[in-house]
C-alpha positions as CSV (number, residue, x, y, z in Angstrom):
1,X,27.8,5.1,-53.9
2,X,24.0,5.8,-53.6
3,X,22.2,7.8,-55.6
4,X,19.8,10.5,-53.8
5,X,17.4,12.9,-56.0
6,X,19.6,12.9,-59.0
7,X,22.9,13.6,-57.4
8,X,25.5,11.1,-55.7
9,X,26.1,10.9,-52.5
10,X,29.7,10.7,-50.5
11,X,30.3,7.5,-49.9
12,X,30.5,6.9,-46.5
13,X,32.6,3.7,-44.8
14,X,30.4,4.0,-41.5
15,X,27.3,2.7,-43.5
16,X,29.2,-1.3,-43.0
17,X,27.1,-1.3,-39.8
18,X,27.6,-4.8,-39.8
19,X,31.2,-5.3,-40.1
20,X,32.1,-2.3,-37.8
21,X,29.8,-4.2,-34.9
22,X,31.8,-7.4,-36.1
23,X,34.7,-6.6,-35.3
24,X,33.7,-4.3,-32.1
25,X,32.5,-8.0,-31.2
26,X,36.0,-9.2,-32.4
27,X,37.7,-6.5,-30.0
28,X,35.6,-8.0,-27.2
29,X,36.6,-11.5,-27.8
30,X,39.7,-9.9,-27.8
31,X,40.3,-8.3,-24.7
32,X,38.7,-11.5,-22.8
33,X,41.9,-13.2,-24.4
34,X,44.4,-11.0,-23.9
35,X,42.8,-10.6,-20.1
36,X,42.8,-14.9,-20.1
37,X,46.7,-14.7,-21.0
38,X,47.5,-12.2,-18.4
39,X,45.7,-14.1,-15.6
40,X,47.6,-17.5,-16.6
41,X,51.0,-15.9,-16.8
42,X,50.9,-13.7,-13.3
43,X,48.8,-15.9,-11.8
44,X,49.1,-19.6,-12.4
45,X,52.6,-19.5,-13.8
46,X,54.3,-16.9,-11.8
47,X,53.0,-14.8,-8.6
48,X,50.4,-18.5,-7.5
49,X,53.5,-20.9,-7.1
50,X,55.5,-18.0,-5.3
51,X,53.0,-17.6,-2.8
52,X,54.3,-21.0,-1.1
53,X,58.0,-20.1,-1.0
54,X,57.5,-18.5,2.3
55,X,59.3,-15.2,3.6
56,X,59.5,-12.1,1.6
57,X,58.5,-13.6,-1.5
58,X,55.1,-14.8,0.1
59,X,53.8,-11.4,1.2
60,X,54.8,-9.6,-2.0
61,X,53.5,-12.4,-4.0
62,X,50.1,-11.8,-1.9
63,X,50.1,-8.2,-2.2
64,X,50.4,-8.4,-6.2
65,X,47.9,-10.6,-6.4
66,X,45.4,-8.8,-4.1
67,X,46.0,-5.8,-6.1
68,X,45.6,-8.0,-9.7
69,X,42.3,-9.1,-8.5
70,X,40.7,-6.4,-7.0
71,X,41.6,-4.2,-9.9
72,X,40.3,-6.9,-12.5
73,X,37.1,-7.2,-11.0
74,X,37.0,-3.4,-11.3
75,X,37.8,-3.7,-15.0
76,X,35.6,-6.2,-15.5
77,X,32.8,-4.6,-14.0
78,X,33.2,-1.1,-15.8
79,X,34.0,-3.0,-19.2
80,X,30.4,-4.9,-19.1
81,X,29.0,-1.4,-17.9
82,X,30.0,0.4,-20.6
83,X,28.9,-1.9,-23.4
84,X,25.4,-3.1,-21.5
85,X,24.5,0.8,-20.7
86,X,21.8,2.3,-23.0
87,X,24.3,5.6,-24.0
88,X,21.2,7.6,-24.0
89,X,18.9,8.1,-26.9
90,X,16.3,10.4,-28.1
91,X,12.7,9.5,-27.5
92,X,10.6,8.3,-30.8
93,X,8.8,11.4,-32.2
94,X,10.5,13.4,-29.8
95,X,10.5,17.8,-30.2
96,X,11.3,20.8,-28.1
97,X,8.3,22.0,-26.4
98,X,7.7,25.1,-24.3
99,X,5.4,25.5,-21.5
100,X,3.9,29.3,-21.7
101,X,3.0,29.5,-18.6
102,X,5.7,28.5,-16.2
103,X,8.4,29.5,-18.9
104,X,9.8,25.4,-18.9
105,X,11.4,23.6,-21.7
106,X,11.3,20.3,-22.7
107,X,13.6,18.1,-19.6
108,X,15.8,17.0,-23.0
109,X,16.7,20.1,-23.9
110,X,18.4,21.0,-20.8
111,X,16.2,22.5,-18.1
112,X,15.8,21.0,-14.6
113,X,12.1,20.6,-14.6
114,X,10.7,17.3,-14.3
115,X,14.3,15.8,-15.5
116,X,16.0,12.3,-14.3
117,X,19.1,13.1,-15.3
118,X,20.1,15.3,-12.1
119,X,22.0,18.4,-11.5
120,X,23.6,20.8,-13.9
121,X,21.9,19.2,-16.9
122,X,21.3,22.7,-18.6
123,X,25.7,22.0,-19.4
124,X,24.9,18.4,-20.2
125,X,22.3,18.8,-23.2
126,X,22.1,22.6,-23.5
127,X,20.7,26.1,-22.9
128,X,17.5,26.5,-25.0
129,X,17.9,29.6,-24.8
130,X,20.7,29.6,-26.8
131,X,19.9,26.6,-28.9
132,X,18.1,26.7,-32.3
133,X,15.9,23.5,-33.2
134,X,18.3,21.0,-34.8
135,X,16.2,18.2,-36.9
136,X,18.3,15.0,-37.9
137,X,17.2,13.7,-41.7
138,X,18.8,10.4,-40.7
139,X,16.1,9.8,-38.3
140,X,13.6,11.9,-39.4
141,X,13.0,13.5,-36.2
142,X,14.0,16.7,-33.7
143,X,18.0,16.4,-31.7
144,X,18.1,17.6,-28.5
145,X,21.2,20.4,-28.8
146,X,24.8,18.3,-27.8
147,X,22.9,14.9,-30.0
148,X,25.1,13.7,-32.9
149,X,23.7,10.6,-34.8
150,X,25.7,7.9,-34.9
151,X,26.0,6.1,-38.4
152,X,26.6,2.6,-36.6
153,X,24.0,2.5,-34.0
154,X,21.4,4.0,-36.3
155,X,19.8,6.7,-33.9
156,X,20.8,9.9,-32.1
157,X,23.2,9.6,-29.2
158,X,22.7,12.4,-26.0
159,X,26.1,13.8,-25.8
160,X,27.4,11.7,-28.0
161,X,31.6,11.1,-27.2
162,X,32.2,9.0,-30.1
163,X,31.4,4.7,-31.0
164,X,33.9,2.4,-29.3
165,X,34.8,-0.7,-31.5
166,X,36.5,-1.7,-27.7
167,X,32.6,-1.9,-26.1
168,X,30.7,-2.4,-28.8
169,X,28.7,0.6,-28.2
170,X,28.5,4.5,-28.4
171,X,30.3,6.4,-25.5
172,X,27.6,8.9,-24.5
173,X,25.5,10.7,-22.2
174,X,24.9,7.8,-19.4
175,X,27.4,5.6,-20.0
176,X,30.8,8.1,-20.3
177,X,31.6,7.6,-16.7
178,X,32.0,4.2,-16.6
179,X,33.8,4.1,-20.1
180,X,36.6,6.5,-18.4
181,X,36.6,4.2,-15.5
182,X,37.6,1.5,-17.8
183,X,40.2,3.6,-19.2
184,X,41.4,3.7,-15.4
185,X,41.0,0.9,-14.2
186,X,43.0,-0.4,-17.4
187,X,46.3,1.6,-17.2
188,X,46.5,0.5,-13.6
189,X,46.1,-2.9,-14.1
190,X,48.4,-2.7,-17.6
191,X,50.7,-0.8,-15.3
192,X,50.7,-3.3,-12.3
193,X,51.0,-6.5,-14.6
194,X,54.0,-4.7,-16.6
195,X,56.0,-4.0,-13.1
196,X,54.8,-7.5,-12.0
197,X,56.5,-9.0,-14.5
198,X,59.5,-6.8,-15.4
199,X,62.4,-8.5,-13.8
200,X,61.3,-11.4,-16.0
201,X,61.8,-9.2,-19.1
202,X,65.0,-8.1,-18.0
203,X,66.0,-11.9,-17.1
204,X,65.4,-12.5,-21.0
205,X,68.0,-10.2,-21.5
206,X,70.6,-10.8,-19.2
207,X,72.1,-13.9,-17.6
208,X,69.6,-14.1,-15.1
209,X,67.6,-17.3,-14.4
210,X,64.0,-18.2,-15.9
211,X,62.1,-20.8,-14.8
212,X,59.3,-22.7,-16.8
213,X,58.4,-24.3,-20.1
214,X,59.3,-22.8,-23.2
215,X,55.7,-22.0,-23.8
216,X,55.4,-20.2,-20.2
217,X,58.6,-18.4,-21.0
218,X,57.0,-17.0,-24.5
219,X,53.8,-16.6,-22.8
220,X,55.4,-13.9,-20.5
221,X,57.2,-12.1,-23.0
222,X,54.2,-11.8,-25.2
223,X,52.2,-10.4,-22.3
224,X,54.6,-8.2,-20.8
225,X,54.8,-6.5,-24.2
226,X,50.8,-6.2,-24.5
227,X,50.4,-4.7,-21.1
228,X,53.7,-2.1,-21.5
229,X,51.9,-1.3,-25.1
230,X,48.4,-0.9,-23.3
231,X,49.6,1.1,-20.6
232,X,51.4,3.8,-23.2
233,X,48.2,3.8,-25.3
234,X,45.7,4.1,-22.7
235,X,47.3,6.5,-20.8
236,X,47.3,9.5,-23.9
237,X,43.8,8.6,-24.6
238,X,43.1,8.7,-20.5
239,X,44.7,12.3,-20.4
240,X,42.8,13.4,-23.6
241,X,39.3,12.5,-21.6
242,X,40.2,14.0,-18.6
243,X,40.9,17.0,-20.5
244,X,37.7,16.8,-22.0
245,X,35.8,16.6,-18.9
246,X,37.3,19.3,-17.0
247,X,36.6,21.3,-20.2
248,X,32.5,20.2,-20.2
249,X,32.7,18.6,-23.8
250,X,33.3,15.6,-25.8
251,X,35.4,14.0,-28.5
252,X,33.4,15.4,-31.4
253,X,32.5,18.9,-29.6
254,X,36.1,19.4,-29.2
255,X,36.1,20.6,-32.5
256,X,32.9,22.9,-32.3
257,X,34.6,24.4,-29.6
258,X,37.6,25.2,-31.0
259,X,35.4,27.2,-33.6
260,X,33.3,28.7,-30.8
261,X,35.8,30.1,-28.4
262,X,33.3,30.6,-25.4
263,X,32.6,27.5,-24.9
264,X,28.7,28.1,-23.3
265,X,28.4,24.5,-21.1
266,X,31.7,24.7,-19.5
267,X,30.7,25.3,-15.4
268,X,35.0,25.2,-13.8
269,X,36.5,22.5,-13.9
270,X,35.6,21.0,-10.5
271,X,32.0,21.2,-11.2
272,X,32.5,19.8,-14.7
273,X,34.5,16.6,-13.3
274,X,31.7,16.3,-10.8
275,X,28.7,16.4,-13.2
276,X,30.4,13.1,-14.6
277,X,32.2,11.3,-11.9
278,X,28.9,12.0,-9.3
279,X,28.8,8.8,-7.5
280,X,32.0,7.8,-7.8
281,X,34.6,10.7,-6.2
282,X,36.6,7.6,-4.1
283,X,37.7,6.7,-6.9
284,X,41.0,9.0,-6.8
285,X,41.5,8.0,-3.5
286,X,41.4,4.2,-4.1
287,X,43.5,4.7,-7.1
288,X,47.1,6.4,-4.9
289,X,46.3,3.3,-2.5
290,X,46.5,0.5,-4.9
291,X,50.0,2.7,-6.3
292,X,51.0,3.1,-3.0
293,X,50.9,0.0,-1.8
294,X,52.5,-1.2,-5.4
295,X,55.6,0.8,-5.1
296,X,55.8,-0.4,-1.4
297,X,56.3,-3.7,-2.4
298,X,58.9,-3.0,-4.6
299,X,60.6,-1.1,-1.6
């Protein structure tokens, strides 16, 4: 509890800044490990030796591993994104100003003019026209309208989505994208590993024959589970997001907008999608030939 001008205030869990970022830096280590196991048991134990059996077993061997890789690198790539991207923050001693004259707001609060965040950005921060000023008593200083502060970081987040323990950072403004490619790019490989490495799951089950060590053989179990439980997981929490950004909102605005029927920033759905995924529409594309070519192997 802490006292605050003679009253008590809630006591709130999120003020452990310290141990929330220790163990988002214990989730980190995490995933690296449970990525580590994966590429020892597909890799080195299982799909590596099989690619010098020759035959039919070569190419789908090859074709596994092509996809494993390519799709890690991916992971990898929008993992380290996500946590070494500024989320977006308010300037210090930031506030809403108004030019008279040519009728322009501050670029923060939504308007086009003079603005590096591109296109559309009136739905990304907010009308001001519709917007009162907000002040945060945290930080002692003027929100932009979609801010939230965020209790572990210690500042304001623009369009804040919620803090990942996963990444070790806040999901917001400039760095949403490449957390829902992670989410991605992690059910497919979770999905590719746990097809992978099905028939050895059934094999434990049946009569069929398993070789390798003892400790290969738990190995494989253990990380057939992890991947099938990833997979399930990520895949609710990949739908909710897509949800949300066909809808124009976040995480914690889902809530605001359930009190505010008309929800103001929502633009359709295909230019909502686009005002996140920008750079990257491939991505969809790439995505049904990596399952394509999965399910042809399999064939």
């Amino acid at each position: 509890m802490q006292k605050s001008g003679g009253g008590i205030m809630a006591w709130n869990v999120f003020r452990f800044c310290t141990a929330l970022r220790a163990l988002g830096s214990i989730m980190m280590v995490m995933v690296l490990g449970i990525i580590g196991l994966t590429y020892y048991v597909l890799v080195i134990a299982d799909y590596g030796p099989a690619l010098f059996h020759g035959g039919l077993e070569s190419l789908v061997s090859f074709i596994v591993l092509l996809l494993f890789h390519s799709l890690l690198v991916m992971l990898l790539w929008s993992y380290f994104t996500t946590v070494l991207t500024d989320p977006g923050g308010v300037p210090p001693n930031w506030r809403p100003s108004v030019d008279e004259e040519r009728g322009d707001a501050d670029p923060l609060i939504g308007l086009e003019h003079g603005s590096n965040f591109g296109p559309n950005q009136s739905s990304v921060f907010g009308d001001p026209a519709n917007q009162r000023m907000r002040f945060c008593r945290k930080c002692n200083q003027f929100k932009p309208p979609r801010c939230h502060h965020c209790s572990v970081c210690r500042r304001c987040i623009l369009k804040m989505d919620h803090h990942c323990v996963w990444v070790v950072n806040c999901v917001g403004a400039l760095n949403y994208k490449f957390f829902l490619l992670f989410l991605v790019y992690t059910f497919l490989e979770t999905t590719l590993v746990t097809l992978s490495l099905l028939r050895l799951f059934i094999a434990f089950f049946t009569d069929g024959e398993i070789s390798g060590t003892p400790g290969t053989l738990v190995a494989t179990f253990i990380t057939f589970v992890l991947n099938l439980s990833f997979a399930l997981s990520v895949v609710g929490f990949l739908i909710m997001h897509i949800s949300l950004v066909l809808a124009n909102t976040t995480t914690i605005e889902a809530y605001e907008k359930k009190i505010d029927p008309k929800w103001q920033y929502d633009l359709g759905r295909k230019k909502n999608f686009e005002q996140v995924i920008f750079a990257l529409k491939n991505l969809l594309n790439v995505c049904f030939f990596c399952m394509l070519v999965l399910a042809s192997s399999y064939v």
